[in-house]
C-alpha positions in Angstrom: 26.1 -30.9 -11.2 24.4 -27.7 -10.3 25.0 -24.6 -12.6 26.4 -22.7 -9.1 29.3 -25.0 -8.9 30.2 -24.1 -12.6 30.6 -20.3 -11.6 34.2 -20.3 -9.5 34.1 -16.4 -10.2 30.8 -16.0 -8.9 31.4 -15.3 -5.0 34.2 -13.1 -5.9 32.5 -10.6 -7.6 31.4 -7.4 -5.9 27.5 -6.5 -4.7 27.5 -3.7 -7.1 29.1 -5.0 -10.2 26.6 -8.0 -10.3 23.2 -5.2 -9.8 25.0 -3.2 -12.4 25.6 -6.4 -14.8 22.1 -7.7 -14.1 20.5 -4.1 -15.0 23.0 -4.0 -18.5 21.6 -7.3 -19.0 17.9 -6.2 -18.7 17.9 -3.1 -20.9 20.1 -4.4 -23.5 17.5 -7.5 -23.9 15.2 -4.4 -24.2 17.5 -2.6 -27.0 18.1 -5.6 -29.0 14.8 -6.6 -29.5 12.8 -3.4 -29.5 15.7 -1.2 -31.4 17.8 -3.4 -33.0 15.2 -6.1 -33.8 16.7 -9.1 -32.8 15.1 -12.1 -32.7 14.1 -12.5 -28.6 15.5 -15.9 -28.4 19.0 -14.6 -29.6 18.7 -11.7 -27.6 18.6 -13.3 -24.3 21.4 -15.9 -25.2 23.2 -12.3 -25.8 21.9 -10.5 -22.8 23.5 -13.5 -20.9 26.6 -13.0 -22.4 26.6 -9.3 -21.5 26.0 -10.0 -18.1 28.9 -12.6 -18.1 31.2 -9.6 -19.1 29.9 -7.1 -16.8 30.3 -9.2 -14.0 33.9 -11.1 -14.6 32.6 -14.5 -15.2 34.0 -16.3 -18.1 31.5 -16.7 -21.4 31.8 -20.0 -21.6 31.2 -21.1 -17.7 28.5 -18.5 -17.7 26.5 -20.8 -20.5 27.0 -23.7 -18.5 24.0 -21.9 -16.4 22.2 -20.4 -19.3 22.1 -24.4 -20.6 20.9 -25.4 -17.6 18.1 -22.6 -17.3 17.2 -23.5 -20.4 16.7 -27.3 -19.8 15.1 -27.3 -16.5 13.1 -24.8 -17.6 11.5 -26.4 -20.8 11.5 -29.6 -18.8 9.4 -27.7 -16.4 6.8 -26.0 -19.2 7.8 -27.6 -22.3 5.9 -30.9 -22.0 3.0 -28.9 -20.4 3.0 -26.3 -23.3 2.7 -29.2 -25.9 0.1 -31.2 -24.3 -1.9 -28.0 -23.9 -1.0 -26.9 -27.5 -2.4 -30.0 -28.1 -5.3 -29.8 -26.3 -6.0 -26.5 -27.2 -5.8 -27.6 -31.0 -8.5 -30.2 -30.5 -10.5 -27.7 -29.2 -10.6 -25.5 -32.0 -10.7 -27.8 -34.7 -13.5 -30.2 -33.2 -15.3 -26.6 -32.3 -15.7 -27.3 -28.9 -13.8 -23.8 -28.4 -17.0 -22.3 -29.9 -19.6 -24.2 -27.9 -18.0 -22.6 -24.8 -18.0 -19.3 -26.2 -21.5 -19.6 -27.7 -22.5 -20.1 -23.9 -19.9 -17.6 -22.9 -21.6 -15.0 -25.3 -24.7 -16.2 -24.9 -25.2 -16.3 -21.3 -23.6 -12.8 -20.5 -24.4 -10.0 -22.1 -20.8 -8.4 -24.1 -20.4 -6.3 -21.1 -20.5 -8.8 -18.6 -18.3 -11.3 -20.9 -15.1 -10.3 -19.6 -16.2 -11.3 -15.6 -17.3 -14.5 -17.6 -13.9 -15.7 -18.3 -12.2 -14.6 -14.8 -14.4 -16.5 -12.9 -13.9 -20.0 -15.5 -9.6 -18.5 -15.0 -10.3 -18.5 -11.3 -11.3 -21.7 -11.7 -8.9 -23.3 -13.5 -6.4 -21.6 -11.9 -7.2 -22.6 -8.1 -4.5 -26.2 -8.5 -3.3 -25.5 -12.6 0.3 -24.3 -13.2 0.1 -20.3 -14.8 1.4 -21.9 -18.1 -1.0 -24.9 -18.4 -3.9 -22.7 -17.8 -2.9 -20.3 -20.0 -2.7 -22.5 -22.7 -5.7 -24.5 -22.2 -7.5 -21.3 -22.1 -6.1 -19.5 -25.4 -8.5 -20.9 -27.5 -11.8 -19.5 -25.4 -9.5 -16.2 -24.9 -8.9 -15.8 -28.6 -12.3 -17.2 -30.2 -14.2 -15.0 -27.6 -12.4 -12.0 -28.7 -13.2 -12.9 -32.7 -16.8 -13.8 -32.2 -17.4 -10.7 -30.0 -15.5 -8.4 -32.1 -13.4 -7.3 -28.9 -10.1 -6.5 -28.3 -7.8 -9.4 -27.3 -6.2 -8.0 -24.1 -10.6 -7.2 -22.8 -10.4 -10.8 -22.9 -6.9 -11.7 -22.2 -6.1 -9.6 -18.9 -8.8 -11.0 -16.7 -7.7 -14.7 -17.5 -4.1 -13.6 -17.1 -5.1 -11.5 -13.9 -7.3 -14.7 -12.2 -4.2 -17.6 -13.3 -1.7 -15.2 -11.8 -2.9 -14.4 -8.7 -4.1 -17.8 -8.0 -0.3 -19.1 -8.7 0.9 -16.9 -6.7 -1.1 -17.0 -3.2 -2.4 -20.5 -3.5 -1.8 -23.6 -3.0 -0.9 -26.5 -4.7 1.3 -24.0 -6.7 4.7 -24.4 -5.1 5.5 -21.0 -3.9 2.6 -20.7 -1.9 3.0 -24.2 -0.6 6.9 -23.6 0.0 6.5 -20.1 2.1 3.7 -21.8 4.1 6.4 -24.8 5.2 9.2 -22.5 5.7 7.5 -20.0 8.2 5.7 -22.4 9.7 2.3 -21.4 8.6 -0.7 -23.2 8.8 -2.1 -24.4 5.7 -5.8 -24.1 6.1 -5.7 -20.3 7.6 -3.7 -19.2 4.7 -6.3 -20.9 2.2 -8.7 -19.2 3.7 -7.4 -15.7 3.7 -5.6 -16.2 0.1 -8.9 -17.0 -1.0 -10.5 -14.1 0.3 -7.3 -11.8 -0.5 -7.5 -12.9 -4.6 -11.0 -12.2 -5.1 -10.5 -8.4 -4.8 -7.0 -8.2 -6.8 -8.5 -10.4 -9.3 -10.9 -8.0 -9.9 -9.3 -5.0 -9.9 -6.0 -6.3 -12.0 -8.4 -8.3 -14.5 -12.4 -7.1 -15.4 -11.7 -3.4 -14.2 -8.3 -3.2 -15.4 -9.0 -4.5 -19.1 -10.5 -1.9 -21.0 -7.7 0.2 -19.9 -5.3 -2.4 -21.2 -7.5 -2.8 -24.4 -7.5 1.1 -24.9 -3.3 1.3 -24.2 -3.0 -2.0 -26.3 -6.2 -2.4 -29.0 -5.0 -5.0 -30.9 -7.5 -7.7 -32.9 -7.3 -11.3 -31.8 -4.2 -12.9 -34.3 -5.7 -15.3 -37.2 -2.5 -17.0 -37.0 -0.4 -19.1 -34.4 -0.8 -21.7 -32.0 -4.6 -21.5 -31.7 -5.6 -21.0 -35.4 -9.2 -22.3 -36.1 -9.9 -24.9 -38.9 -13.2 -24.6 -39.4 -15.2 -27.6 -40.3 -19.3 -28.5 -40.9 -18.7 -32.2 -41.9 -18.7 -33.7 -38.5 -20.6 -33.6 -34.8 -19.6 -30.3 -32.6 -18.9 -31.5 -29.1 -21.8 -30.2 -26.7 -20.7 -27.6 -23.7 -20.6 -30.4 -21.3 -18.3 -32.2 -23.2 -16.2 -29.8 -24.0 -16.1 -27.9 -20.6 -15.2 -31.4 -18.8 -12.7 -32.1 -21.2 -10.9 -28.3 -20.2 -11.6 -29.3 -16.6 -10.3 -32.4 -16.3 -6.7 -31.7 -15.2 -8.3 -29.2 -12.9 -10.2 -31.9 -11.0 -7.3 -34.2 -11.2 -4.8 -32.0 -9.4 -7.6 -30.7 -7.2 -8.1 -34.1 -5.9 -4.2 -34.4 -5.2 -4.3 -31.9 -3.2 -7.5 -33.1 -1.0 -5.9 -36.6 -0.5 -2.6 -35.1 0.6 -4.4 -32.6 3.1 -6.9 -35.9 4.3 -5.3 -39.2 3.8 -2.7 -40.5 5.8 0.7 -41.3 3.9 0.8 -44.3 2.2 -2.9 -44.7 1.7 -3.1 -46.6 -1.9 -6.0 -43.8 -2.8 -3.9 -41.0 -1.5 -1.2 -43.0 -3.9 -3.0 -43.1 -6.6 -4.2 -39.4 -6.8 -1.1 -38.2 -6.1 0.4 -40.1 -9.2 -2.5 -38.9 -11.5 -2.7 -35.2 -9.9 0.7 -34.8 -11.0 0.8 -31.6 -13.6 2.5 -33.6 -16.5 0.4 -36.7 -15.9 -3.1 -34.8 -15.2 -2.6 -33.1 -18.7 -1.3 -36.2 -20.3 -4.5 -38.1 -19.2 -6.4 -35.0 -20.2 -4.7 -34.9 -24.0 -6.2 -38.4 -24.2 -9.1 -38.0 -23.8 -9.5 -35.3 -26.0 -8.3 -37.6 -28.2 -11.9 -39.2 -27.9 -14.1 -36.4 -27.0 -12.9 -34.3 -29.4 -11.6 -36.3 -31.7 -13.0 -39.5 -32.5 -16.6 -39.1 -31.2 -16.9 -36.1 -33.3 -17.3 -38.6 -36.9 -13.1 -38.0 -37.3 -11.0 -41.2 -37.6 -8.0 -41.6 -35.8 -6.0 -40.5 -38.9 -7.7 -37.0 -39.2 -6.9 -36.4 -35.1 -3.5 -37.3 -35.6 -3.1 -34.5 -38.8 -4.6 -32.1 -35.6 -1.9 -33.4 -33.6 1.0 -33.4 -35.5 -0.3 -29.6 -36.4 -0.4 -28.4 -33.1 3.1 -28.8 -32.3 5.4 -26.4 -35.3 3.3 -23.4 -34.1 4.7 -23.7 -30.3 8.3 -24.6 -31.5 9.7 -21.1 -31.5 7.3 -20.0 -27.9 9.4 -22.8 -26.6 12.7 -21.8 -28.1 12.2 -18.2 -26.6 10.5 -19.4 -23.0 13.7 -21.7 -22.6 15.9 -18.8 -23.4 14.3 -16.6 -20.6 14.6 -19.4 -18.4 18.2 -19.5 -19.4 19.1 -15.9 -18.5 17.0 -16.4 -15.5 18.8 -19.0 -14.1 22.1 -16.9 -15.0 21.4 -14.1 -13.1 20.3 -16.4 -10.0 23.8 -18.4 -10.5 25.6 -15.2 -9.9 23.7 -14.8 -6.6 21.9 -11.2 -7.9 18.7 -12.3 -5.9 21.0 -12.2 -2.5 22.6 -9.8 -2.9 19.4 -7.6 -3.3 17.5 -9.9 -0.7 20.7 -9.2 2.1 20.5 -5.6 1.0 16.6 -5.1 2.3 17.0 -7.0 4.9 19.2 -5.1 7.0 16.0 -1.9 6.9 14.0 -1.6 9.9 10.7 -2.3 8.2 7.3 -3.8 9.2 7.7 -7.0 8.9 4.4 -7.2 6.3 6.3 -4.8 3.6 10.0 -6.6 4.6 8.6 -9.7 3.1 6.8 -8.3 0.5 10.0 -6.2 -0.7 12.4 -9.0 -0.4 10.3 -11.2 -2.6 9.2 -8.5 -5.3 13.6 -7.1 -5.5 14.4 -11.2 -5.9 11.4 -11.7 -8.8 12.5 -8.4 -10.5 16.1 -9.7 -10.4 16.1 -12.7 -11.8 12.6 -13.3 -13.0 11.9 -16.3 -11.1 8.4 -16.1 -8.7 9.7 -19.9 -7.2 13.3 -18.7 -6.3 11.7 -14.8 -5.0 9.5 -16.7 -2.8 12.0 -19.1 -1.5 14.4 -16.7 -0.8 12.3 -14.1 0.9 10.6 -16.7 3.1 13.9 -17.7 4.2 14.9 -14.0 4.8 12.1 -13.4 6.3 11.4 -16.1 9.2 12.9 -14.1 11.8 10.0 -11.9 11.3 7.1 -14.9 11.5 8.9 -15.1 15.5 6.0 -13.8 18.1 3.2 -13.5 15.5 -0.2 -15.4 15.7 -1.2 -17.7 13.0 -3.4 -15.0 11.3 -0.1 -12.5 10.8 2.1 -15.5 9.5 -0.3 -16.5 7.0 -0.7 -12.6 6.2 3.0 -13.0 6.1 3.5 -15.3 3.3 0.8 -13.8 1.0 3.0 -10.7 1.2 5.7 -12.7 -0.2 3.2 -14.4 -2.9 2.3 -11.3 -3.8 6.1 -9.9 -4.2 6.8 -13.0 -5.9 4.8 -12.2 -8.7 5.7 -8.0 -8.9 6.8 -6.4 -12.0 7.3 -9.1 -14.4 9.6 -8.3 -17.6 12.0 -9.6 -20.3 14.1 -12.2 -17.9 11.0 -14.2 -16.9 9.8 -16.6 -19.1 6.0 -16.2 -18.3 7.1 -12.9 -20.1 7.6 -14.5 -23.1 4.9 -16.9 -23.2 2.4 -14.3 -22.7 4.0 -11.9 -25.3 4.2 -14.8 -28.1 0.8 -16.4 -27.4 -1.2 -13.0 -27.8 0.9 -11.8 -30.7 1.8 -8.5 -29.0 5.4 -6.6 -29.6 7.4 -5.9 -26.1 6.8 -2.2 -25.5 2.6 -3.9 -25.6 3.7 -6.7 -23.2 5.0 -4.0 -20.9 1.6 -2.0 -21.7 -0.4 -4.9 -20.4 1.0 -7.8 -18.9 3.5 -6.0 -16.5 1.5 -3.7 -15.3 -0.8 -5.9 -14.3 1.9 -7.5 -12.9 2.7 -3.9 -10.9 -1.5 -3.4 -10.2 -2.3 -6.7 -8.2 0.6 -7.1 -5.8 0.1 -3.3 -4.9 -4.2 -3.5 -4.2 -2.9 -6.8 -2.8 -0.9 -5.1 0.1 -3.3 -2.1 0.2 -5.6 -5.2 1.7 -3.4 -6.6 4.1 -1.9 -3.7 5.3 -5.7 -3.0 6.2 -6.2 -6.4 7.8 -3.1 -6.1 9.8 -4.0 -3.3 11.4 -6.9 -4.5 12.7 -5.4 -7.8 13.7 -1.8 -6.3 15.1 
């Protein structure tokens, strides 16, 4: 049963008291943690309850939704966040981590290191989920910032800037691909023009925007966590190519889903077969596999000593998931109570270009309940009245103004929030610092570029 149909209160309660529950809710995730100290996972369970009261709904039916949040939520990440954990532990303990960043820092001089990783993130990022690239990537984030004495976020923003942007204007990530069926767009245009759109934002939000963020926010790389090294001389150090194929392998997988559904008729066993492997859960099971060989066994370790790698890499990620479920939870609270439409209905009704009505009604849905899937959704079904009389070039501007609302102003009721602020070891007022305003930086130079295209094309 969906969580909606456990809210019986929820279409009786007013426009205003649900904004007003939803902002109580926000800041007093905010107090708890920041003033009171609570433990984030508690304090969202809490911040769910307070919105509950606020807004009329009984507790108990109101954790029917923060249960489900929760669930779908881990079942979303959670696998991907332990195969990558996984992954990710291989990488450091087989050293494979520091044969990329030898050829990282080797390569580029320190100045130049920071464009280095954006363009492997924009990579990565172009068919990987935000949260599987992230964590693929945390070793080569936190092993370049130690070996080139830099601060985390130099290193950190640019990959966080180039996986963000790319999951938000780009296909096969499913906002992206959801806007472009619901207003009709066409597929290839919008490719082309994301493309050319994210290079720009990338680039201001991540290499330019770092060394502010690492000025605000100058904090060392952790020594502890989910990507602790375990140094060791005994065995064979996987070579770049080895290591670099083994992080690119889910990359090429989903990559080539995406081809065969854009080229191959339905049906086609290859088209089958590609779309069964490009799958996100199956790409990075394949990959943790074979990690399990190319940085496992073929570096002199038997099968034993991987699995005491293994079996590490999973307690450090144990509380990330705890406190990413729990932010999916109050999420999926706040979207139960129908927040997001009663802000989305609101700015509708302006007389607005149609550019900066989709781009509002998307980026007042994500700040609402936290979710860049259910933003985009929303606004592009807001918003199709406006796609009416357009040419193909405006619609696809269209719904990159509602990718790039969809990922505005992230904070403490999105889970990517949470991820990002366990991962790098930062407190919340530095995830605000760094994280959300890149999250404020992109979509805005994102605009400043349409807007400018638009005008020409209008």
């Amino acid at each position: 049963m969906h969580a909606l149909q456990l809210l019986p209160l929820a279409g009786e309660v007013g426009s205003t008291q649900l904004v007003i529950a939803a902002l109580v809710g926000v800041a007093s995730i905010i107090l708890l943690i920041t003033v009171a100290k609570l433990n984030p996972f508690l304090s969202l369970m809490a911040g769910s309850a307070i919105v509950a009261a606020i807004a009329g709904v009984g507790v108990n039916e109101l954790f029917k939704s923060f249960v489900t949040g929760f669930g779908s939520t881990l079942g979303g990440v959670g696998i991907l966040i332990g195969l990558g954990a996984l992954v990710g532990k291989l990488l450091v303990d087989s050293e494979g981590a520091n044969a990329v960043v030898d050829k990282i820092l080797g390569s580029a001089p320190l100045a130049l290191v920071p464009w280095a990783v954006t363009l492997i993130a924009f990579i990565v990022g172009i068919p990987m989920f935000f949260e599987i690239g992230l964590v693929l990537l945390m070793p080569i984030i936190v092993l370049t910032a130690r070996r080139g004495k830099l601060p985390i976020m130099l290193i950190g923003i640019p990959v966080l800037a180039a996986l963000g942007q790319m999951h938000a204007l780009m296909p096969p990530h499913p906002g992206p691909l959801a806007v472009i069926d619901a207003l009709h767009a066409d597929l290839g245009l919008t490719m082309l023009i994301g493309f050319a759109l994210a290079i720009p934002v990338i680039i201001v939000a991540g290499p330019l925007f770092a060394p502010i963020a690492a000025r605000w926010v100058p904090a060392m790389a952790p020594e502890q966590g989910a990507v602790a090294t375990t140094q060791n001389t005994t065995y064979r150090r996987p070579s770049f190519g080895v290591t670099l194929a083994t992080i690119l392998l889910p990359v090429v997988l989903m990559l080539a889903r995406t081809v065969s559904e854009l080229t191959l008729p339905a049906g086609s066993p290859v088209r089958t077969a590609l779309e069964f492997v490009g799958t996100p859960v199956v790409a990075l099971f394949i990959t943790a596999l074979m990690s399990l060989i190319t940085l496992g066994v073929r570096t002199g370790r038997s099968m034993s000593e991987v699995g005491v790698s293994v079996s590490a890499s999973f307690g450090p990620v144990a509380g990330i998931l705890l406190i990413v479920g729990a932010g999916g939870g109050f999420k999926q609270t706040l979207v139960d109570l129908g927040v997001g439409k009663v802000v989305a209905e609101a700015t509708s009704a302006l007389s607005l270009s149609p550019l900066l009505v989709a781009f509002v009604l998307a980026a007042l849905v994500r700040i609402a309940t936290g979710s860049a899937t259910v933003a985009a959704l929303t606004a592009a079904g807001l918003a199709l009245p406006l796609a009416e009389g357009l040419s193909p070039v405006q619609v696809a501007m269209l719904v990159l103004a509602v990718g790039l609302g969809s990922g505005v102003l992230s904070h403490v009721n999105d889970a990517g929030f949470w991820l990002i602020k366990e991962f790098f070891g930062l407190t919340v007022v530095e995830t605000f610092k760094t994280w959300t305003v890149l999250t404020i930086i992109a979509p805005l130079v994102g605009m400043v570029l349409l807007f400018g295209v638009w005008s020409f094309v209008s």
